[in-house]
C-alpha positions as CSV (number, residue, x, y, z in Angstrom):
1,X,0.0,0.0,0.0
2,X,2.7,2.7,0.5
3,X,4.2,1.8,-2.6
4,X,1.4,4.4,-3.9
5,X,2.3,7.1,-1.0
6,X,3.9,10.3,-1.1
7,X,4.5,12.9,1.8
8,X,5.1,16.5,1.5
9,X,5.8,18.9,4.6
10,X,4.3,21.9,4.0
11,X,2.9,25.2,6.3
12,X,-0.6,24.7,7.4
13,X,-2.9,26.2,10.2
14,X,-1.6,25.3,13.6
15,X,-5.1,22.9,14.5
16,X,-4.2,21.0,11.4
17,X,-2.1,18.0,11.8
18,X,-2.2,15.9,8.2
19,X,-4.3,15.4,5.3
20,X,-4.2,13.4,2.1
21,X,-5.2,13.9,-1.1
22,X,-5.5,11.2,-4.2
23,X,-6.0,10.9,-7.6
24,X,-6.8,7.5,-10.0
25,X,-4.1,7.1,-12.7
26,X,-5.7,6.2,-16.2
27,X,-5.5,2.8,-15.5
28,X,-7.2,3.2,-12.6
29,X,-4.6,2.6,-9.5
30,X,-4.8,5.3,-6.9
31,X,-1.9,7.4,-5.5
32,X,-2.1,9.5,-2.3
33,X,-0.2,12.5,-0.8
34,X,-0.3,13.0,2.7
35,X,0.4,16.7,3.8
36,X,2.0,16.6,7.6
37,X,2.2,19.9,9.3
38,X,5.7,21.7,8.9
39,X,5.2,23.3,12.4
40,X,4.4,19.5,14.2
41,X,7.6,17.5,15.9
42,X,8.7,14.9,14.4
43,X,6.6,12.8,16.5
44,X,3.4,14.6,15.8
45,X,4.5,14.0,12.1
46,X,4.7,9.9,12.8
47,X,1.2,10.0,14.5
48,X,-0.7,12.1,12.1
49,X,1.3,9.7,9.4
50,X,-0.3,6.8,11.0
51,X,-3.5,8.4,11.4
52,X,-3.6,9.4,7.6
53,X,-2.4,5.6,6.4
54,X,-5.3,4.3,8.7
55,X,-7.7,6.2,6.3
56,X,-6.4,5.1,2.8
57,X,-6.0,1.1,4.7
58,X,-10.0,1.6,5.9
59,X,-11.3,2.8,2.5
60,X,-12.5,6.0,4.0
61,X,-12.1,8.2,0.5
62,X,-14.6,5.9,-1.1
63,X,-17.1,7.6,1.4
64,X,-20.3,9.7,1.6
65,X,-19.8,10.7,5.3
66,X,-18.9,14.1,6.5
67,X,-15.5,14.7,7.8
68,X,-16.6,15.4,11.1
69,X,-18.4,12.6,11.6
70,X,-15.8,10.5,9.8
71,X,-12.6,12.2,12.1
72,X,-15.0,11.2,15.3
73,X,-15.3,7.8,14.5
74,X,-11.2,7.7,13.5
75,X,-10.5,9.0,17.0
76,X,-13.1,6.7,18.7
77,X,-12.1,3.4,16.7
78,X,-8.7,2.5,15.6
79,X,-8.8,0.4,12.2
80,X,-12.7,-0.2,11.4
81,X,-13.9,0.5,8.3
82,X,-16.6,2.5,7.8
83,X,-17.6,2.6,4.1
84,X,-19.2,0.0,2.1
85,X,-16.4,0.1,0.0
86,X,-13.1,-0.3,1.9
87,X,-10.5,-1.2,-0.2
């Protein structure tokens, strides 16, 4: 899975830890980028690495549910997906 995962450090708001982005190649593989905070510690950059991998492993960009509600059940649950179409 990390084959198809890039990570770029770049300035974002200080309540902002990580996010990823993807994109579906013409043949149809997906490739993400996670963003991780430049202002985090290095350990704030392994957790909110973690955190972002456990979304693309659960399938969660496949979903329909808001990102609040989706970021509460992350935080409550480790690993569970919650999309019908976890990869």
């Amino acid at each position: 899975m990390t084959e198809n995962v890039q990570v770029k450090i770049i300035d974002m708001p200080h309540r902002v830890h990580g996010a990823t982005a993807y994109f579906i190649d013409t043949s149809g593989e997906l490739f993400y980028t996670i963003f991780l905070n430049a202002h985090d510690s290095c350990e704030q950059h392994h957790n909110s690495y973690n955190h972002e991998l456990e979304h693309i492993s659960n399938g969660d960009f496949s979903c329909m549910i808001p990102l609040e509600d989706l970021e509460i059940a992350r935080h409550q649950s480790v690993a569970t997906p919650l999309c019908a179409f976890a990869e």
